[in-house]
C-alpha positions as CSV (number, residue, x, y, z in Angstrom):
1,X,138.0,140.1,159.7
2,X,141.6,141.0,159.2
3,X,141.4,140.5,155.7
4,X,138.0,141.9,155.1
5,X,139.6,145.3,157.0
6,X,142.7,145.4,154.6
7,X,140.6,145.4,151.5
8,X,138.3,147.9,152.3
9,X,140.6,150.6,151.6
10,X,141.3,149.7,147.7
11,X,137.2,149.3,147.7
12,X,137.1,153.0,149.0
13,X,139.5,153.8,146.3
14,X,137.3,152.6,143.6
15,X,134.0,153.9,144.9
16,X,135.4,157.7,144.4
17,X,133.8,159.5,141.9
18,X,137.0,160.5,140.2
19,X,139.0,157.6,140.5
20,X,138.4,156.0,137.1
21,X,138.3,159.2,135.0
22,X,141.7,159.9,136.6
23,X,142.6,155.7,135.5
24,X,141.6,157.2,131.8
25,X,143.5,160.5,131.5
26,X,146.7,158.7,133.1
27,X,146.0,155.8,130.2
28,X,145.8,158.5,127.3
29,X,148.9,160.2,128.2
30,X,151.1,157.3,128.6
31,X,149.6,156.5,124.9
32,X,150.4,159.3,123.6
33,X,153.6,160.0,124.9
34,X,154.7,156.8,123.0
35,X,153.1,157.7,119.8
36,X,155.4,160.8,120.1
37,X,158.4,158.7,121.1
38,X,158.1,156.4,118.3
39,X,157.8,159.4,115.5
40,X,160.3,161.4,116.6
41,X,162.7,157.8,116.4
42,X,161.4,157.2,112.9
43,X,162.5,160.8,111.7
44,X,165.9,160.2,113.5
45,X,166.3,157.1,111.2
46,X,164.9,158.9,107.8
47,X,167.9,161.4,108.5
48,X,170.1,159.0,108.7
49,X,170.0,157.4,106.1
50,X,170.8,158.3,102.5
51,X,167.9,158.8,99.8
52,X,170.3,159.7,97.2
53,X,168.9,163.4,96.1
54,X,171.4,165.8,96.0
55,X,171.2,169.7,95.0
56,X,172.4,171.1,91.6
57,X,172.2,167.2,89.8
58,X,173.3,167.4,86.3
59,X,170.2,167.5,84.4
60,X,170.8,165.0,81.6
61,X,170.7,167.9,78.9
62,X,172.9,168.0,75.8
63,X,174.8,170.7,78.3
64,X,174.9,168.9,81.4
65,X,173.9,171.5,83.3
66,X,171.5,171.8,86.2
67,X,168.0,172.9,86.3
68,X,167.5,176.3,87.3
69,X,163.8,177.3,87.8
70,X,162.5,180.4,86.4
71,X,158.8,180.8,85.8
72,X,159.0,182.1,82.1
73,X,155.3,182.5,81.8
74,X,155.4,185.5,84.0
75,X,157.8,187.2,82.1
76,X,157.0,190.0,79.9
77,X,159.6,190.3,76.6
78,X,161.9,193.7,77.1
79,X,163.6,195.4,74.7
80,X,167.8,194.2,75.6
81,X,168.7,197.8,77.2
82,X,168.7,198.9,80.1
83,X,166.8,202.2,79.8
84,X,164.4,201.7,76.8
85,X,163.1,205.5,76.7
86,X,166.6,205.9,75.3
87,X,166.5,203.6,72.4
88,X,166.0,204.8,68.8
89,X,165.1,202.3,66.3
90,X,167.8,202.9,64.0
91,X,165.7,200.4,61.4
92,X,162.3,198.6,62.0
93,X,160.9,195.4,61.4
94,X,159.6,194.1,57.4
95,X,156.3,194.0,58.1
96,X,154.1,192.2,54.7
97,X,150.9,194.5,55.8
98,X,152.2,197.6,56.8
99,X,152.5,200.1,53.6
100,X,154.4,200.7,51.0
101,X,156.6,203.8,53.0
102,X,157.2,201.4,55.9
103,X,158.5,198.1,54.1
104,X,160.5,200.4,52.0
105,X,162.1,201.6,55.2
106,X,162.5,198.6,56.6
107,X,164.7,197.6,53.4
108,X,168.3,196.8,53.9
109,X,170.8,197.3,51.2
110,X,173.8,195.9,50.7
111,X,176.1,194.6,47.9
112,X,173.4,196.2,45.5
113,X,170.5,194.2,46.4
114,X,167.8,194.8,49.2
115,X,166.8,193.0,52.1
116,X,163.5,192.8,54.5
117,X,164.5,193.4,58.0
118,X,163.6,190.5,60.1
119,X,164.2,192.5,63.4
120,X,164.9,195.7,64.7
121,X,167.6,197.7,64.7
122,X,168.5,199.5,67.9
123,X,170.9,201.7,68.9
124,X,171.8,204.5,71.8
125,X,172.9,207.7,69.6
126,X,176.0,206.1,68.7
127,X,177.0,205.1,72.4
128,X,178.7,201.8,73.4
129,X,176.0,200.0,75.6
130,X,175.4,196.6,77.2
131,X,173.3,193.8,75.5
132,X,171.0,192.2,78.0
133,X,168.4,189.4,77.5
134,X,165.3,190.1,76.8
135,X,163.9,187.0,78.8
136,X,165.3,184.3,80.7
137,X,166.5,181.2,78.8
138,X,169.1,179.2,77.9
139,X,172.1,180.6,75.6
140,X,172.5,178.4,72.1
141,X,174.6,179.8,70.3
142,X,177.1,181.8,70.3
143,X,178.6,182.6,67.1
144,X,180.9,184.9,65.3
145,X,180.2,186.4,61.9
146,X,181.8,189.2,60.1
147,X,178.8,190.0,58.2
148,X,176.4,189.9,60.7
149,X,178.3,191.4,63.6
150,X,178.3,187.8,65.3
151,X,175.4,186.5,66.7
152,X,174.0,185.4,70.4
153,X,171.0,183.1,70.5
154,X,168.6,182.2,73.7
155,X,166.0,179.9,74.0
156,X,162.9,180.0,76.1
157,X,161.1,176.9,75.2
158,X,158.2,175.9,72.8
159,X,160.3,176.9,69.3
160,X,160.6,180.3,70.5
161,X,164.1,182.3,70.6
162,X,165.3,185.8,70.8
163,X,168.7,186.8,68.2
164,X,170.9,189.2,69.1
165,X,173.5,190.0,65.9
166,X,175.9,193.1,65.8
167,X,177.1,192.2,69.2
168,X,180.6,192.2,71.0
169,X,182.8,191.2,73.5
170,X,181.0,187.8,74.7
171,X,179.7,187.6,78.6
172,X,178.1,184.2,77.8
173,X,179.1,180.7,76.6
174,X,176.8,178.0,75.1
175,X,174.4,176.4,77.3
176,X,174.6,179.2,80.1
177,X,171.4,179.4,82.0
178,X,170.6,183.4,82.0
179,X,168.2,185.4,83.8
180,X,166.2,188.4,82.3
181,X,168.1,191.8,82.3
182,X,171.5,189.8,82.3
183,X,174.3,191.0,80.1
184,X,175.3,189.2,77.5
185,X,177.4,191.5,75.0
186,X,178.6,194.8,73.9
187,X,176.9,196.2,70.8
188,X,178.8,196.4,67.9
189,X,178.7,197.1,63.9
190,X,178.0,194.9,61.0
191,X,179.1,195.0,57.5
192,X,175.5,193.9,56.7
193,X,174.0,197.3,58.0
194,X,176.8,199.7,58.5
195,X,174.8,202.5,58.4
196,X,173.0,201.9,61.9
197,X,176.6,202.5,63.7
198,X,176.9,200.9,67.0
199,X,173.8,199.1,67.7
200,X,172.1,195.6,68.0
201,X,170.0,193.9,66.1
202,X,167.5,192.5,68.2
203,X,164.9,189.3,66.6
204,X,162.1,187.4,68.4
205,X,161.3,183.6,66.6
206,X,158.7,181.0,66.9
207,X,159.2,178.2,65.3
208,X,162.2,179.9,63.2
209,X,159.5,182.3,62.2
210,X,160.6,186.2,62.5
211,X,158.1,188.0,64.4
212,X,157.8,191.8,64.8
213,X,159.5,192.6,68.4
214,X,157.8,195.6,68.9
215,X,154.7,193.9,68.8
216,X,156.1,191.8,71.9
217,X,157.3,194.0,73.7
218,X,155.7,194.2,77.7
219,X,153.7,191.1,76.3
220,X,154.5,187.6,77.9
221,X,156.3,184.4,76.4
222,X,152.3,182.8,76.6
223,X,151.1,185.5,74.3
224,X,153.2,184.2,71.5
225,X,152.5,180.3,72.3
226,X,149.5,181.0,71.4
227,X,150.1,182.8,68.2
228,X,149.7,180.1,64.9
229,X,151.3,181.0,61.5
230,X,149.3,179.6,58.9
231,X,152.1,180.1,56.0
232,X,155.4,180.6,56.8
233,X,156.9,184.1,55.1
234,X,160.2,183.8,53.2
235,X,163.5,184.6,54.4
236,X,165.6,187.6,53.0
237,X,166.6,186.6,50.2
238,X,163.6,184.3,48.8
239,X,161.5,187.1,49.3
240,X,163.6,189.7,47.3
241,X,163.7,187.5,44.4
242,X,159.7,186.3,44.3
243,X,159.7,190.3,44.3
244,X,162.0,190.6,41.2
245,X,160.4,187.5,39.3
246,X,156.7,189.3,40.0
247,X,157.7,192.7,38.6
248,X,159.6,191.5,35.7
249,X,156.7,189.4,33.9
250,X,154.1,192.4,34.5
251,X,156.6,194.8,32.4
252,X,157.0,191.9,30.1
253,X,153.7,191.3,29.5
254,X,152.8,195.8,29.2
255,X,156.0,195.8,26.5
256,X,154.0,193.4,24.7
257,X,150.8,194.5,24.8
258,X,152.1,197.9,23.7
259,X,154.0,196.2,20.8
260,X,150.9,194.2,19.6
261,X,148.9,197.7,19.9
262,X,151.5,199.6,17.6
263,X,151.6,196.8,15.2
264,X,148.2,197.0,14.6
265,X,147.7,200.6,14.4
266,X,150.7,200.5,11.7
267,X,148.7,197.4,9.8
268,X,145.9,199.9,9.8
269,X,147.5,202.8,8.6
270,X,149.2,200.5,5.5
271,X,146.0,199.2,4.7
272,X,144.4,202.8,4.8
273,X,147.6,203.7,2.2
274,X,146.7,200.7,0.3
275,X,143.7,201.4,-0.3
276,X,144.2,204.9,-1.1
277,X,146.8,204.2,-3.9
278,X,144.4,201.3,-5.1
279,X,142.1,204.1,-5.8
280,X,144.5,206.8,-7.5
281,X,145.3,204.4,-9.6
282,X,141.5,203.6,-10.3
283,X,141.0,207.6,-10.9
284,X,144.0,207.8,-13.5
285,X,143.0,204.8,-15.9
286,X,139.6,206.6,-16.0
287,X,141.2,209.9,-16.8
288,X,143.1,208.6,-20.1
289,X,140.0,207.2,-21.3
């Protein structure tokens, strides 16, 4: 009976109506609590030890350099000022289909022969002012030419580059990484277009193809991705000359056609004499008889 009496109490236990919903919800929470402990230990041991990344890692590059990551895309081309309601275009762009007035302004002369502009000339009234980039890229060249004024080039991926020539006073060495609106010369002057002054001469290529900037201006980098050249115009100098070699054959060709004209009209008018004497001569021998 003893025994019988000392188990009744655990039978009592068992019988309540929350006894094993209470067994359950103690169960769960020791489970849980142990899934928690054994995450937070396995994040412990991921910080410890070493995965090998590190910031600013030498990209591999022919500059060595480290990434920097600029969403280009979402640029929009800007002329390389920094107020561009200021700018005058001191000499525009050699544009094959605008008219004749137009590519003959955008002629430049020197050493007695002319050249199509393959950018745009731009300049601040004669004022010193800063050179900026007209998009982030990469800097490729930096290069100093008497001529030309010297010469910054930037990259921005997919064949296409912006030129800045006439420049000064270098902020930026080869393989710099530059943002948009960051300076990267002094203008300057040029022996090639000494009239301009103090200005610089600002290009946009694709594919070593001159573009019009103008036309790119508030326009983004994918804008001119997507733009195809079919034939490739000719540079400066190949240009002036297939100029020179079509104008000289056409006067050529009128000189001769005159020439062949005046011949025959004198081959006319010696026959017309010919004949004429031919018949005097006719009228006299009939006379004397």
């Amino acid at each position: 009976m003893r025994e019988e009496e000392k188990k009744q109490p655990s039978q009592k236990f068992f019988k309540k109506r929350w006894a094993y919903p209470a067994i359950y919800l103690a169960s769960a929470a020791i489970i849980i609590t142990a899934i928690l402990w054994y995450q937070a230990a396995g994040n412990d041991v991921a910080e410890e030890q070493n995965l090998g990344y590190e910031e600013d890692v030498p990209t591999g590059n022919q500059f060595d350099r480290p990434a920097v990551e600029v969403n280009r895309t979402m640029e929009n081309f800007v002329l390389p000022v920094a107020d561009g309601n200021e700018v005058v275009i001191e000499k525009g762009f050699y544009d094959v289909n605008a008219s004749e007035e137009e590519q003959e302004a955008a002629l430049v002369v020197y050493d007695n022969q002319y050249h199509p502009n393959q950018g745009i000339d731009i300049s601040l009234g004669g004022k010193d002012f800063d050179v900026l980039a007209a998009m982030s890229g990469t800097v490729t060249k930096v290069q100093e030419d008497s001529l030309l004024g010297n010469m910054i080039e930037v990259e921005h991926g997919k064949g296409i580059v912006t030129r800045y020539q006439s420049v000064k006073d270098f902020a930026v060495e080869v393989g710099d990484a530059v943002e948009q609106g960051q300076k990267l010369a002094t203008a300057g002057q040029s022996l090639f277009n000494e009239k301009a002054g103090v200005h610089v001469h600002f290009e946009i290529r694709k594919d070593n193809v001159a573009v019009n900037p103008q036309e790119y201006v508030n326009k983004s980098l994918a804008t001119l991705q997507e733009v195809s050249f079919d034939e490739t115009p000719a540079t400066d100098d190949s240009q002036a000359e297939d100029q020179e070699e079509t104008d000289v054959p056409d006067a050529a060709d009128s000189q001769s056609e005159e020439g062949s004209d005046s011949a025959d009209e004198s081959g006319s008018e010696n026959n017309d004499s010919e004949k004429n004497a031919d018949e005097g001569t006719e009228d006299s021998s009939s006379d004397e008889e």
